[in-house]
N, C-alpha and C positions, 0 to 999 in steps of 0.2 A: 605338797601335803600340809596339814593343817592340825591341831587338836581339835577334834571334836566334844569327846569328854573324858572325865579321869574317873575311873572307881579304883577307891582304897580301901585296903580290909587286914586291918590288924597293923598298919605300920605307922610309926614311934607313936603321936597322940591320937592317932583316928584307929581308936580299938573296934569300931563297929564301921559294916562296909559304908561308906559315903560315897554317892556319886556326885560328881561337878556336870553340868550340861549347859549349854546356851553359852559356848565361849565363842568370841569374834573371831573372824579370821585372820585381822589386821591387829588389834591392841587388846588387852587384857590389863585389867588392875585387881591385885589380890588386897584388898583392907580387913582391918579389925584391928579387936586390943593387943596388946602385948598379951603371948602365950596362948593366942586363938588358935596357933596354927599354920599362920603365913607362910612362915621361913619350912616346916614339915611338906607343907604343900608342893614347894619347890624342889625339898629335895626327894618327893616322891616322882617327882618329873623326871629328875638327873639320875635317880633308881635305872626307871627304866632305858634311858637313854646311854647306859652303862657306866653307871657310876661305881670304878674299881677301890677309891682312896675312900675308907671311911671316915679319916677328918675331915672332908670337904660336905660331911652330913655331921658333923660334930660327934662323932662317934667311935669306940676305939678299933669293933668289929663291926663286920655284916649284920650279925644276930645280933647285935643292940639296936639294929631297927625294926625289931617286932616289940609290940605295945609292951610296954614295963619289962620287956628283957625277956617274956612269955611269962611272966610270975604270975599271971590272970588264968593261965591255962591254954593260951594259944601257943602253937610250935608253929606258924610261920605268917610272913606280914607277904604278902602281896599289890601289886601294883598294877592295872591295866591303863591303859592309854591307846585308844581309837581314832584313828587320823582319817580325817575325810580325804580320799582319794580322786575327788573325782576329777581333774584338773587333769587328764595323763600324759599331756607334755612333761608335769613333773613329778611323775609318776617312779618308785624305785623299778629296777629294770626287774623283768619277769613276775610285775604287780601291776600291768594293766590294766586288769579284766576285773579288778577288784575297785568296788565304788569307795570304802572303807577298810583300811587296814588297822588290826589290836595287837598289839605287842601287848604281852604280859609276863612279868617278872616277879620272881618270889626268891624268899630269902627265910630256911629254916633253920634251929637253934641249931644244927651240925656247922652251921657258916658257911651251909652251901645253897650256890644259887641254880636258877633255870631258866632258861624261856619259854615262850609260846606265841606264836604266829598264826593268827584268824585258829588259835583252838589245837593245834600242835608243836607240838616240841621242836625246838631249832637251838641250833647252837649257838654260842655267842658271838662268835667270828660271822655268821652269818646274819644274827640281828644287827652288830658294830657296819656292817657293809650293805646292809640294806639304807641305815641312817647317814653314812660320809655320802651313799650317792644323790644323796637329796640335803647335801651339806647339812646335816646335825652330825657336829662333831665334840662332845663335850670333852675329848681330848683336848681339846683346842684350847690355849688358856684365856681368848677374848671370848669363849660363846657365852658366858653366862659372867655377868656381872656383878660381884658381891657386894653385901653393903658395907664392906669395908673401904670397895673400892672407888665409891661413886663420886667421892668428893675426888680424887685423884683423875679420873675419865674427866671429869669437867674443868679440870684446869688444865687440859692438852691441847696442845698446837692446834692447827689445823691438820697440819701436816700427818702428825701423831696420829688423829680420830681417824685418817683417811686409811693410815698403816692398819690401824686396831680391825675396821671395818672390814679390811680385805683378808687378813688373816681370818676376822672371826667367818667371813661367808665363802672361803679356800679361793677366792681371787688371789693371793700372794703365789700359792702353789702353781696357777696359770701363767704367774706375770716370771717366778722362778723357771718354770721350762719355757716359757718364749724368750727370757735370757738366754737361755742355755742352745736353744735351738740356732738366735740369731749368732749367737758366740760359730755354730757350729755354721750356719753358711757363711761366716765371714772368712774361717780353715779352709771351707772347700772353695772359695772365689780365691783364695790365695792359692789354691795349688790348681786349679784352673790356671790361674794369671800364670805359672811358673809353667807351666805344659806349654801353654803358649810361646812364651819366651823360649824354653825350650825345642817345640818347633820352628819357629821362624827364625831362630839364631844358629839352631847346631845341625837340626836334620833337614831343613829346607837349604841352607847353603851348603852339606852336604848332598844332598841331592841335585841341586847346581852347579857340586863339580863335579860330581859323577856322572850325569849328566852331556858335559864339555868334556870328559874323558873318553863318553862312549861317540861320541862325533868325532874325535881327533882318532880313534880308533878303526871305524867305520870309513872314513875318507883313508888311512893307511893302508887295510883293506881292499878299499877299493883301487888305491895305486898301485898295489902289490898286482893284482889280478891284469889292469892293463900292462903293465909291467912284463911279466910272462905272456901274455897275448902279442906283444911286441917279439 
């Protein structure tokens, strides 16, 4: 999935609904002057994409991101964002059949928020796991890069950008359980190897004597029998 477009209506400076449309699928550049809006733009994005810490929007609650605090006469700022869907190898699961998917998120002066999925109510555990399975995960603390942090990214190893990368697109999470996995055949090759040892050491040479016990019993047996037949 992709952006397709953003409408905002009523959150921090965009007091009047604004749509964004004609965004690439690959790059995007937001410009303007200072106080145009930029940095708003983005965090109308991280809104919807569940953004729980309202520092990380420079703000102290939820309800300080509707336009002037609602002092205009609005009671709540909303957020939609429409992902073009049509790609559905990466598709979230049971969103198929869907060319476009719109999450929309709202935030009223009670400080309470909701969603909406193609036009209904979902919960947030269910929009949050719709987005980790198409890796947006703004839990994540490499997915969105601040501008505090930009001169710091670009003075990283290589090594570092490779870590940052795979965290920020959940490669680290696959590369943590195929550790864990190989950790776990390397347990079970060791008690394979010990079964083994254990057969061919204690119950195969017990059964070799037993074995030689039941032949020396067998020929006893059998002299006993000619024995009385004499």
């Amino acid at each position: 999935m992709f952006i397709k477009s953003i409408t905002i209506d009523g959150f921090k400076t965009y007091g009047k609904r604004t749509e964004i449309n004609g965004l690439d699928q690959s790059f995007n550049a937001i410009t303007g002057l200072n106080g145009s809006g930029k940095s708003n733009l983005l965090d109308s994005i991280c809104f919807v994409l569940g953004l729980a810490n309202p520092s990380l929007a420079r703000v102290a609650h939820l309800r300080e991101l509707i336009y002037k605090n609602g002092q205009t006469g609005l009671t709540k700022a909303s957020v939609s964002i429409t992902f073009n869907n049509s790609n559905k190898r990466q598709s979230p699961p049971g969103y198929e059949n869907y060319d476009e998917v719109t999450i929309r998120r709202e935030v009223t002066m009670e400080n309470r928020t909701r969603y909406f999925i193609n036009g209904f109510t979902a919960q947030n555990n269910q929009v949050l796991d719709l987005f980790q399975s198409v890796s947006l995960n703004i839990s994540n603390p490499h997915f969105l890069i601040m501008q505090g942090r930009i001169t710091k990214v670009l003075n990283m190893k290589p090594h570092e950008i490779l870590s940052m990368v795979e965290e920020a697109t959940g490669l680290s999470l696959y590369e943590s359980k195929k550790r864990t996995t190989q950790a776990t055949l390397v347990k079970k090759d060791l008690a394979l190897n010990n079964i083994d040892i254990l057969i061919n050491e204690t119950i195969l040479t017990k059964l070799d004597q037993l074995t030689k016990e039941q032949s020396s019993l067998l020929a006893y047996q059998k002299d006993q029998r000619s024995t009385k037949s004499d």
